[in-house]
VEXMARRO-181537 format. One record per residue (C-alpha): residue in three letters; x, y, z. Coordinates in Angstrom, 3 decimals. Example, Ala and Ser with C-alpha at 12.3 -4.5 7.8 and 13.67 -1.06 7.14 Angstrom:
<sevos>
SEVO     r         xx         yy         zz
SEVO   Ala     12.300     -4.500      7.800
SEVO   Ser     13.670     -1.060      7.140
</sevos>
This chain:
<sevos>
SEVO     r         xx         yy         zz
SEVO   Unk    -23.589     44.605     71.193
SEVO   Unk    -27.275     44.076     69.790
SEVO   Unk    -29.893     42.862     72.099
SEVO   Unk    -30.451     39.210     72.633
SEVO   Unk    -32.545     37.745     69.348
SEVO   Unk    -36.307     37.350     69.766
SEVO   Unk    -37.012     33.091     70.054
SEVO   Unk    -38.297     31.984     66.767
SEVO   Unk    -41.731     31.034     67.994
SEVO   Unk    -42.071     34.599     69.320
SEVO   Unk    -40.858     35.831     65.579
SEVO   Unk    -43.278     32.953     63.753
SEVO   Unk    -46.047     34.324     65.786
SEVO   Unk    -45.199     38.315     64.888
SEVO   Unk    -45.036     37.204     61.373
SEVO   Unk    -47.925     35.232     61.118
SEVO   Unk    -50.592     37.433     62.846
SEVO   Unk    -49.296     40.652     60.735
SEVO   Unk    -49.761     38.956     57.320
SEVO   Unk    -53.281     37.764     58.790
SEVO   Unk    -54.033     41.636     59.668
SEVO   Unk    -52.661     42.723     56.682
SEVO   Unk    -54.683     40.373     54.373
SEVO   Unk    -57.681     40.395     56.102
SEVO   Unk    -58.190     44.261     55.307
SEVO   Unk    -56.739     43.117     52.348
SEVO   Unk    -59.601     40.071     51.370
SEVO   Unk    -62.637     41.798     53.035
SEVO   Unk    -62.144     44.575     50.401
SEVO   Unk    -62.452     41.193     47.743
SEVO   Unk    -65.464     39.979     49.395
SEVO   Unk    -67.185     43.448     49.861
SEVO   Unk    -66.168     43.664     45.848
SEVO   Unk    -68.080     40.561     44.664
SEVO   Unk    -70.952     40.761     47.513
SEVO   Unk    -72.125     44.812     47.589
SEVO   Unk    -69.660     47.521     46.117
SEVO   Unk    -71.834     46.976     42.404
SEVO   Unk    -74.996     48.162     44.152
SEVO   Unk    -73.595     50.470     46.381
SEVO   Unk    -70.760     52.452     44.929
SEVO   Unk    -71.606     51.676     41.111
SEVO   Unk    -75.765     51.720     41.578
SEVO   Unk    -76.044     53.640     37.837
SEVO   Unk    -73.913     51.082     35.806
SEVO   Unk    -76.763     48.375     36.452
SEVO   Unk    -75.954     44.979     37.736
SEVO   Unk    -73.391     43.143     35.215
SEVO   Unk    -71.318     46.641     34.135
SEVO   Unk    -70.846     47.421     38.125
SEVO   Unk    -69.363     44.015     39.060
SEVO   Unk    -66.970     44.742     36.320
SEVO   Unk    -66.635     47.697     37.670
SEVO   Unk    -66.013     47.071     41.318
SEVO   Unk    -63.605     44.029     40.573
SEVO   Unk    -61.766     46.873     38.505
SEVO   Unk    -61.303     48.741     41.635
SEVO   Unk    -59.811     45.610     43.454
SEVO   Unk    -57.252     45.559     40.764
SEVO   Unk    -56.077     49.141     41.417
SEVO   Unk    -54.272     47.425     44.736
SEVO   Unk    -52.094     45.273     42.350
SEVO   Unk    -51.315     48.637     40.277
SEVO   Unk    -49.907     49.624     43.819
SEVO   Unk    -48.156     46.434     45.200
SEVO   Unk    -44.845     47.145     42.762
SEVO   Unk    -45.088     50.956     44.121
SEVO   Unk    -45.315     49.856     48.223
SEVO   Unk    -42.710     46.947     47.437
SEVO   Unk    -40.356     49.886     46.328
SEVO   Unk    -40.979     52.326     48.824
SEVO   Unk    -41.233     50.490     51.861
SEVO   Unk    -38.316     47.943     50.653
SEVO   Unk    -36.142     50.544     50.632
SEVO   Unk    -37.084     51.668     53.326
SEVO   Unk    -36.415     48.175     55.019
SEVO   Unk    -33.150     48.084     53.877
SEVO   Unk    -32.147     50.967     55.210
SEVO   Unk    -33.719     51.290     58.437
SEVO   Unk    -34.860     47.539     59.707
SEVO   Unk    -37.319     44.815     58.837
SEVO   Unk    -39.174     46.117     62.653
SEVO   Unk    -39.893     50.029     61.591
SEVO   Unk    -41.071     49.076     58.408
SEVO   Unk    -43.524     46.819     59.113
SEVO   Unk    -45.614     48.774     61.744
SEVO   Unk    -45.565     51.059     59.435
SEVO   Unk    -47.267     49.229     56.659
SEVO   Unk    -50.008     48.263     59.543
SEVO   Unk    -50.280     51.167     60.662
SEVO   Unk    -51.135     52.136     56.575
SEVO   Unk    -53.266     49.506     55.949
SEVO   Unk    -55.595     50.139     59.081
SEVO   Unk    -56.570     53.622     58.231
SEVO   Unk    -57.421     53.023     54.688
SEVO   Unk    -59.538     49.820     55.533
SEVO   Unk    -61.724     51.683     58.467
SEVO   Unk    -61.831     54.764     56.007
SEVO   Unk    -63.343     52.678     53.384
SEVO   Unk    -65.627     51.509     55.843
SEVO   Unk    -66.608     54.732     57.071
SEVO   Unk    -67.090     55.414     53.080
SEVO   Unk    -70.644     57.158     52.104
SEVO   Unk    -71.587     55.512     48.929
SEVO   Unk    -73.156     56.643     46.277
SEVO   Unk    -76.584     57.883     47.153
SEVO   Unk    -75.112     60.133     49.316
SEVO   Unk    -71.847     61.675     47.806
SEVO   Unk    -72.290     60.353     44.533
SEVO   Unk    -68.967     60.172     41.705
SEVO   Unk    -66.892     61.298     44.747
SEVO   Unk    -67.877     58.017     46.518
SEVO   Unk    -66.180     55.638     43.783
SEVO   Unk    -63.372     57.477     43.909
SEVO   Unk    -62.458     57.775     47.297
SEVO   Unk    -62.777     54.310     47.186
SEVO   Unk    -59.830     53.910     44.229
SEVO   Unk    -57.720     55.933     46.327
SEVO   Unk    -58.408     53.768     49.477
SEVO   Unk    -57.665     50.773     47.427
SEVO   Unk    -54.641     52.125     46.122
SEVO   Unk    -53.319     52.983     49.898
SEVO   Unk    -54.245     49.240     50.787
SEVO   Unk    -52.058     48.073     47.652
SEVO   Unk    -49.069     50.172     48.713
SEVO   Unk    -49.395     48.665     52.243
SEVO   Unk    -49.579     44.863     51.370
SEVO   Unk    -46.926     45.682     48.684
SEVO   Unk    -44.197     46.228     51.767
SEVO   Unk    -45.953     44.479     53.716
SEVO   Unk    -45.173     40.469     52.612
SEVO   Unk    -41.456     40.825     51.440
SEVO   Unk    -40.910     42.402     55.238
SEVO   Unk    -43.025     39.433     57.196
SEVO   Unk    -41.126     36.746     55.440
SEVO   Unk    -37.957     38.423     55.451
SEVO   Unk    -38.347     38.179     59.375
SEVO   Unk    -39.473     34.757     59.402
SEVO   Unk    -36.167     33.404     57.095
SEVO   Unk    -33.414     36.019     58.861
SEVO   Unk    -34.150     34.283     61.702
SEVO   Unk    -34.560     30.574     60.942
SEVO   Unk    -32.483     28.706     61.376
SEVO   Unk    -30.905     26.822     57.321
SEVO   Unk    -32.635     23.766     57.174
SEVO   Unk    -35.806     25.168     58.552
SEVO   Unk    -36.425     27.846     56.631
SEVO   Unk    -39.030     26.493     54.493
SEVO   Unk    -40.877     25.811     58.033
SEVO   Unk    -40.621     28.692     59.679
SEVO   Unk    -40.942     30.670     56.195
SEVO   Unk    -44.817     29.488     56.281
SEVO   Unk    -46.166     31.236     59.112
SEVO   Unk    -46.437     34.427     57.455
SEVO   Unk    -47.741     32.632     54.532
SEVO   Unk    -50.498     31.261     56.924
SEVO   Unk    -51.733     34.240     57.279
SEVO   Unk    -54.037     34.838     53.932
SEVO   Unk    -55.202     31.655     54.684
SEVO   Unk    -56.215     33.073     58.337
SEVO   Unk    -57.535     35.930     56.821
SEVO   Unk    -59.572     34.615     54.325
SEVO   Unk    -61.658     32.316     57.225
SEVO   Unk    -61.855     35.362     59.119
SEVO   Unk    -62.652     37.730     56.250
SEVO   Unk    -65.576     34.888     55.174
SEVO   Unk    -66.348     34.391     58.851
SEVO   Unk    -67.172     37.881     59.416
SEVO   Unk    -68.795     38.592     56.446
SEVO   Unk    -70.912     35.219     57.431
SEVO   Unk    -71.442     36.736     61.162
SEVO   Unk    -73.172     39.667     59.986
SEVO   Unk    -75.343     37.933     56.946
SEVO   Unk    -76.556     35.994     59.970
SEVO   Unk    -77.558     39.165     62.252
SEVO   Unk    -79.082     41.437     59.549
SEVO   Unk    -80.433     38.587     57.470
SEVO   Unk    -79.369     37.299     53.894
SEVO   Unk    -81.362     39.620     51.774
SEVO   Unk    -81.902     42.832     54.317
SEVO   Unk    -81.291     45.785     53.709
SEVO   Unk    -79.505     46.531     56.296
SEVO   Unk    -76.670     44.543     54.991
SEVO   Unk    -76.414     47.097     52.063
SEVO   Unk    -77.244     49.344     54.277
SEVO   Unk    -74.472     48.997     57.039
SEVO   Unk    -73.550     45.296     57.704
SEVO   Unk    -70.972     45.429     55.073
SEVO   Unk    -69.172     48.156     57.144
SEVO   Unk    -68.643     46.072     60.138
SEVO   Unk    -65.690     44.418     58.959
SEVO   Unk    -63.791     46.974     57.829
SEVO   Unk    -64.783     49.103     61.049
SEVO   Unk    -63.742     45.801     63.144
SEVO   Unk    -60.227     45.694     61.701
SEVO   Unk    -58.911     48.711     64.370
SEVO   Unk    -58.857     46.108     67.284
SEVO   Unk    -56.655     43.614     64.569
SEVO   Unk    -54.112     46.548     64.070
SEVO   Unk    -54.095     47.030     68.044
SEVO   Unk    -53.054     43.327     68.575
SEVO   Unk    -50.529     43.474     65.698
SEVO   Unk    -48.848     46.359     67.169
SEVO   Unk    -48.370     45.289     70.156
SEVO   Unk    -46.604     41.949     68.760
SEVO   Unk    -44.670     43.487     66.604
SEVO   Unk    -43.237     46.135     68.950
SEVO   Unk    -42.296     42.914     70.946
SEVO   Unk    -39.780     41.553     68.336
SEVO   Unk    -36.252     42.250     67.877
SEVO   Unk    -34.536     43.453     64.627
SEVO   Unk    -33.810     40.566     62.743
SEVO   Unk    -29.409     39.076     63.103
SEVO   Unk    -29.069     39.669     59.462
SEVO   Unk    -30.329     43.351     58.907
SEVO   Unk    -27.911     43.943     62.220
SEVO   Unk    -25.006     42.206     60.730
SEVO   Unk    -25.188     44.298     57.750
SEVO   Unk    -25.653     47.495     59.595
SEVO   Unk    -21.906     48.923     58.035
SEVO   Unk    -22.610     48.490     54.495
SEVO   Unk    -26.469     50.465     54.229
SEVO   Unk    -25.221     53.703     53.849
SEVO   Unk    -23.984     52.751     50.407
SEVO   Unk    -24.646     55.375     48.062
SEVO   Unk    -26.651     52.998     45.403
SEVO   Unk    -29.512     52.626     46.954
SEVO   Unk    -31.333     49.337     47.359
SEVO   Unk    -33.388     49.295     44.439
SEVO   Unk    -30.621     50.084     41.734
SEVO   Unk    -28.537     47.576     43.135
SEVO   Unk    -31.470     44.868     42.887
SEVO   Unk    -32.184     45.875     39.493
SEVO   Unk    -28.183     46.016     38.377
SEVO   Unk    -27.121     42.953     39.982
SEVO   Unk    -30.186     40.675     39.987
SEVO   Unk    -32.984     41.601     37.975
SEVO   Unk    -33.562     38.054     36.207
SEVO   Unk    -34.025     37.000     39.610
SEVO   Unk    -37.114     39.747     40.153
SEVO   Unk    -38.381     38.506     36.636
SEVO   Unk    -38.055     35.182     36.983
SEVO   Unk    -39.440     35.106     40.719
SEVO   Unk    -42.016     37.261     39.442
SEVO   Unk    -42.679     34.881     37.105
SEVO   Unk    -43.093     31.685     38.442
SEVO   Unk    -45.742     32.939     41.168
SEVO   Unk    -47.928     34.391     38.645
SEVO   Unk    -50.283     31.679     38.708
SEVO   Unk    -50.216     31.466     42.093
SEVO   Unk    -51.635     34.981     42.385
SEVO   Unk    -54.001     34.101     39.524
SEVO   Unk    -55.861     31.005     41.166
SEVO   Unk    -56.040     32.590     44.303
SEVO   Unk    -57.712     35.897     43.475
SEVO   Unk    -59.994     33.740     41.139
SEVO   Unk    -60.710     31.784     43.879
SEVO   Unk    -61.006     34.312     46.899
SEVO   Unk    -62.551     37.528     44.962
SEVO   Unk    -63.965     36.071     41.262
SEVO   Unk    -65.751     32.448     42.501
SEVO   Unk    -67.361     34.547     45.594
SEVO   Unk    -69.727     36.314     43.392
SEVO   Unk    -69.226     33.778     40.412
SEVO   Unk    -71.049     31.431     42.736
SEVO   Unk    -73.562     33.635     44.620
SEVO   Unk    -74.834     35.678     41.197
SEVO   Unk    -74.114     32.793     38.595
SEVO   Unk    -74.556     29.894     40.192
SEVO   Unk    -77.779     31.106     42.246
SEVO   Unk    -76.063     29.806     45.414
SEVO   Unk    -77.047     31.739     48.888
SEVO   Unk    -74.538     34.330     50.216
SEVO   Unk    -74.277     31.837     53.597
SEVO   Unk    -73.449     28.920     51.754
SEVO   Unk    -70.723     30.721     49.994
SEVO   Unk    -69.191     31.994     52.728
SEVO   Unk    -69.536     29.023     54.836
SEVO   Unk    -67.513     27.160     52.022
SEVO   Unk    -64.497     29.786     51.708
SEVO   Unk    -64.021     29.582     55.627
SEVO   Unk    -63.545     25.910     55.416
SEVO   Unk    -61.925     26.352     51.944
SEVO   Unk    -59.104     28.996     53.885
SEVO   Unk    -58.797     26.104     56.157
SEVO   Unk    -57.601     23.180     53.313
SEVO   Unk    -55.670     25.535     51.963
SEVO   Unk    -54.037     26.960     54.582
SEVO   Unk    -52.832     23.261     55.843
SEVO   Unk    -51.557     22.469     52.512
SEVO   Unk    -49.672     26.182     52.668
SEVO   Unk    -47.408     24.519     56.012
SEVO   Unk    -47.612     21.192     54.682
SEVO   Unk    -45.531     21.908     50.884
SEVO   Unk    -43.378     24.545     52.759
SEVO   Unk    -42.102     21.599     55.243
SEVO   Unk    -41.802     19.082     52.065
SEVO   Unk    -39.682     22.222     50.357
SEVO   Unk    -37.467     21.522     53.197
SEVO   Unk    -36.334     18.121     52.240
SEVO   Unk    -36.837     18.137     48.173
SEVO   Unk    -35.929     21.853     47.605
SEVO   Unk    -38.354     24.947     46.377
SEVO   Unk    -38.038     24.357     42.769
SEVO   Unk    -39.558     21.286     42.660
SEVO   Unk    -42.175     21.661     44.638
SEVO   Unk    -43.494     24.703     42.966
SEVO   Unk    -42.944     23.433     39.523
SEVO   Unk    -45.468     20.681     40.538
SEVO   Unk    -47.580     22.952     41.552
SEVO   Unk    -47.518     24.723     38.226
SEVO   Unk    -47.910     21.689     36.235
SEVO   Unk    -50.636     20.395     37.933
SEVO   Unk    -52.781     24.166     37.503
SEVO   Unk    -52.578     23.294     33.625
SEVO   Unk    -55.039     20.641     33.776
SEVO   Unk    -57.012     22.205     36.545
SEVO   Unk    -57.692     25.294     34.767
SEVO   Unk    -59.637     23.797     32.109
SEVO   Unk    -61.515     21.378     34.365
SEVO   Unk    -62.766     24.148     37.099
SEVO   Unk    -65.692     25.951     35.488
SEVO   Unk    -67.184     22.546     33.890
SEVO   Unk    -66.932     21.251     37.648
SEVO   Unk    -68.548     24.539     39.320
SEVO   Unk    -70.783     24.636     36.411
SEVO   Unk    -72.636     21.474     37.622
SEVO   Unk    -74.710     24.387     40.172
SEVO   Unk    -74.543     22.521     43.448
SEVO   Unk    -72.881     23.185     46.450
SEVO   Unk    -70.531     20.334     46.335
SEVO   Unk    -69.464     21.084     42.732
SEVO   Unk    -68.673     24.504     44.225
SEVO   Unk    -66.900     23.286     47.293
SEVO   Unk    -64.890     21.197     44.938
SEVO   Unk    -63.727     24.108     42.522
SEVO   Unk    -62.798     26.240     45.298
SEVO   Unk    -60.967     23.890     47.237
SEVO   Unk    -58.725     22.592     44.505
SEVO   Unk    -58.093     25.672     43.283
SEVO   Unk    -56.867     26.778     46.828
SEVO   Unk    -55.216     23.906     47.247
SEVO   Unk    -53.071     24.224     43.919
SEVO   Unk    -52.508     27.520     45.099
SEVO   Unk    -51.066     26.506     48.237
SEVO   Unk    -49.021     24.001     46.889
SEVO   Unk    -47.069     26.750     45.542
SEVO   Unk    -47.190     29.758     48.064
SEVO   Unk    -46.058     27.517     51.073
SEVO   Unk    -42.128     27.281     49.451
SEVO   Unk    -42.749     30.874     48.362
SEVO   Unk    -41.621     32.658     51.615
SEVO   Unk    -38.218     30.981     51.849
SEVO   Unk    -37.350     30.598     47.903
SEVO   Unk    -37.899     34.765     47.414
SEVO   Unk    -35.784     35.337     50.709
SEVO   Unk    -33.326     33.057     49.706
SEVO   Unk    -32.412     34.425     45.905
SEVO   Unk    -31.361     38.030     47.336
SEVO   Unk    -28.692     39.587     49.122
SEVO   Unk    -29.090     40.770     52.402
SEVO   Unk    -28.515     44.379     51.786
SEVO   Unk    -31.329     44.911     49.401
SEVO   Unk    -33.506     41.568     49.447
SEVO   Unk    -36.416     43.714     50.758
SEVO   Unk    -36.570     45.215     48.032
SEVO   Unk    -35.955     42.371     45.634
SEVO   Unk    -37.871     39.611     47.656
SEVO   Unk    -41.151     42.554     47.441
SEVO   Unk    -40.334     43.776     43.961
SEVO   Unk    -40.649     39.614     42.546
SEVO   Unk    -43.846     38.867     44.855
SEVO   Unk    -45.356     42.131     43.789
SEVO   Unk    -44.702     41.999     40.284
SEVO   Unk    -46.345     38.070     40.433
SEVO   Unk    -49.111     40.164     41.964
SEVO   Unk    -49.777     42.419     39.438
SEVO   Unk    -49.451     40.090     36.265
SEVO   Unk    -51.652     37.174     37.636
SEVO   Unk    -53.758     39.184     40.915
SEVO   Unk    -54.146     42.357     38.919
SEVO   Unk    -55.252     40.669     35.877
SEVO   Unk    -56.960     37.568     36.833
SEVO   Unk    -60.095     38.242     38.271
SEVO   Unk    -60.609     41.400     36.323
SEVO   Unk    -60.438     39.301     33.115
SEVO   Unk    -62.903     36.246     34.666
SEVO   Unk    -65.490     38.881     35.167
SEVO   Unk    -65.328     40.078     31.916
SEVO   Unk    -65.324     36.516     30.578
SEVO   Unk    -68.044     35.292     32.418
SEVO   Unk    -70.468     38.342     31.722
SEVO   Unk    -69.784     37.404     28.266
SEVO   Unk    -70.852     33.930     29.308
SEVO   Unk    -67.453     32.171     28.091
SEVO   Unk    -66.149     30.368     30.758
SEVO   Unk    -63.953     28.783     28.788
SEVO   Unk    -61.744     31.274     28.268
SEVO   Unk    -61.294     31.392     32.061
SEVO   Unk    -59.875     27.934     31.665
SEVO   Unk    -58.045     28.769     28.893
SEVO   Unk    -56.123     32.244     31.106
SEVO   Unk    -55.726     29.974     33.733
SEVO   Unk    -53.846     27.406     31.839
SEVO   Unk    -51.661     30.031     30.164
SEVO   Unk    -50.438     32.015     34.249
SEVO   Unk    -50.004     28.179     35.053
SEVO   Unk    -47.672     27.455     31.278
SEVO   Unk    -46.040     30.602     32.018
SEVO   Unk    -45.296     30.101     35.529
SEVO   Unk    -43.569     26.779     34.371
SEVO   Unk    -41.602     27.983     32.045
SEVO   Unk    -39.647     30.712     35.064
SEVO   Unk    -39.821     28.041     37.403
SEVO   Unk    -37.595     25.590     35.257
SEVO   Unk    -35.297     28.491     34.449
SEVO   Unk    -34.663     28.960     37.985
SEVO   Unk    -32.231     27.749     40.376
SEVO   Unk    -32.821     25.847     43.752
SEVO   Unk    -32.253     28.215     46.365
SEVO   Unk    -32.367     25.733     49.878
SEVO   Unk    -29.210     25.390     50.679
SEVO   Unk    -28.057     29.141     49.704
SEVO   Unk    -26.430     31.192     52.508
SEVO   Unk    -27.678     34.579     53.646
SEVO   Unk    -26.152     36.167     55.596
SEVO   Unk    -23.843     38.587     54.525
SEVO   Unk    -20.680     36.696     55.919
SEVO   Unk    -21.715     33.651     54.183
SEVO   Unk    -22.281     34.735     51.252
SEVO   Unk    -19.000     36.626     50.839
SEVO   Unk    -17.043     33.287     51.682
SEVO   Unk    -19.588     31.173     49.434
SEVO   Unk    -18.453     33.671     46.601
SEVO   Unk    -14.622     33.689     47.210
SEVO   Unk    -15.045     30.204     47.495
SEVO   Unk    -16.008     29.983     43.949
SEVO   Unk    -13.571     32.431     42.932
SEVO   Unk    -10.912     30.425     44.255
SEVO   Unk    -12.379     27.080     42.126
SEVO   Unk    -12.874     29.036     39.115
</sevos>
């Protein structure tokens, strides 16, 4: 007999406040990236060259993501949603306080840099098991027709993360001042220091939540011999393609807008480092109600549609952004960043029941991870890597135009895709669904 299942809002709380420790480490390493790594791990590049530079380091996660997808989905096939997932906190902790315990480069000099690629890269492999596990608990537990509900908590959790990632970063600018040394200096390490009390929380509401009724009810067949990522790749790998797919722009307009328009507007734009930060706290906020809202409308209407809206409406958007920020003022700003966190969210909120949904229990760890991760790596990995090296050049245009093509591309999966609400998954239902349509056939 397995123990009694956890409630679901003890399970939508676990999930949620993981994701938000997880992505917080995750986003302060974006902010640190666009506010101080140029000056203090790339000092000898000079200004433009090290914020290339540094926003190539925060790509080196997304290089990882596809690696800690594998790894730990396997992993959380074969030994349980629960095990898994403390140990991607426990992961991401130690490399976030180690890269802010970090000597930069006066003081160790090329060995500072890359101690801080290899942090980065431990980060990646932790967020890479870290989402397909969070929503994997969230939609083995729901119940079918509230999936898309109770799918969104762990996708509130970037959006919690980014406020408190901005926040923090605010609450220290305040302290040490907005042009002090001291931020340089030290301030910057706070958050990343701060983030050991987050992983003590996490822990302890994770340990309080039961293996998920699924994983359980498929305890017999996971000592198959195929392991979980050849049978994902043999039996569904246009569903890891075209799931990949269809969230690429997601991952594009959200890294644009959490990592690239942070220092876009507090180097280009001349705006102060408090004003930016003050917008992308109440910018995680609007996006992070549209996140639950779409995921509760996904409900009723179905996945597909709602993130094929999404999509079509980021085609538009992406040429319109940079002649809207490019207006200078603060409300121009607010006004790029919240629409493109808002067409982000439009899309993400569906995202943690449709990936759940399209893969069979005994390996959709694996799957669910290896689609969201490689979404990650062609639109996160890419995205703000490229706007950097578009905007030094001073053609914002061709921001628009990259934008427009993750969105086109995005659209193109997304209508070659299949509406996943009403699937079954567990195992049991799934077997009759499929003799079912033996029989009819």
């Amino acid at each position: 007999m397995s123990e009694r299942p956890t409630p679901m809002r003890r399970v939508a709380f676990a999930s949620c406040a993981g994701t938000t420790i997880e992505f917080y480490d995750f986003f302060i390493y974006g902010t640190a990236a666009a506010l101080v790594f140029p000056t203090v791990f790339f000092p000898a590049l000079g200004d433009s060259a090290a914020s290339v530079a540094s926003f190539a380091t925060f790509a080196v996660a997304f290089i990882a993501r596809p690696l800690g997808a594998i790894g730990f989905g396997h992993f959380g096939d074969r030994l349980g949603r629960k095990r898994t997932l403390i140990s991607t906190l426990l992961l991401m902790g130690a490399a976030t306080v180690a890269i802010g315990l970090l000597p930069g480069a006066a003081t160790i000099g090329v060995a500072a840099p890359i101690l801080l690629v290899t942090l980065r890269f431990l980060q990646g492999l932790a967020v890479g098991g870290e989402w397909a596990g969070a929503t994997l608990l969230a939609a083995e537990y729901a119940p079918a027709h509230k999936r898309g509900l109770y799918g969104a908590f762990p996708q509130m959790g970037p959006a919690l993360a980014f406020a408190l990632s901005s926040g923090t970063f605010l609450l220290v600018n305040r302290v040490v001042g907005d042009t002090s040394p001291a931020f340089l200096d030290w301030g910057w390490r706070v958050p990343f220091i701060a983030s050991a009390l987050l992983v003590v929380v996490g822990l302890y509401v994770r340990l309080k939540v039961e293996e998920t009724p699924m994983f359980q009810e498929n305890a017999r067949t996971r000592a198959s011999t195929q392991g979980p990522l050849a049978s994902a790749l043999r039996h569904q790998w246009k569903e890891i393609v075209l799931g990949g797919g269809s969230l690429a722009m997601l991952f594009a307009f959200f890294y644009v807008g959490t990592a690239f328009l942070t220092s876009y507007g507090a180097t280009t734009l001349g705006l102060s480092r408090a004003t930016v930060l003050t917008i992308g706290v109440a910018a995680a906020f609007v996006f992070g109600s549209i996140t639950l809202l779409s995921a509760v409308f996904s409900d009723r209407i179905g996945r597909k549609k709602v993130v094929l809206g999404s999509c079509i409406v980021a085609v538009p958007w992406g040429f319109a952004l940079f002649p809207i920020l490019d207006h200078g003022t603060t409300a121009a700003f607010a006004i790029g960043l919240f629409g493109t966190l808002a067409i982000f969210a439009i899309s993400y909120g569906p995202a943690g029941a449709m990936l759940p949904e399209m893969f069979r229990t005994e390996y959709r760890y694996t799957g669910a991870g290896m689609a969201y991760n490689l979404a990650g790596v062609i639109g996160g990995g890419t995205a703000p890597y490229l706007a950097s090296d578009f905007a030094e050049a001073g053609n914002t245009s061709a921001i628009g135009w990259m934008l427009a093509a993750f969105a086109l591309g995005s659209v193109v999966c997304v209508l070659l895709m299949p509406e996943t609400r009403h699937r079954a998954m567990s195992r049991a239902a799934q077997a009759e669904a499929e003799t079912l349509a033996a029989v009819n056939v």
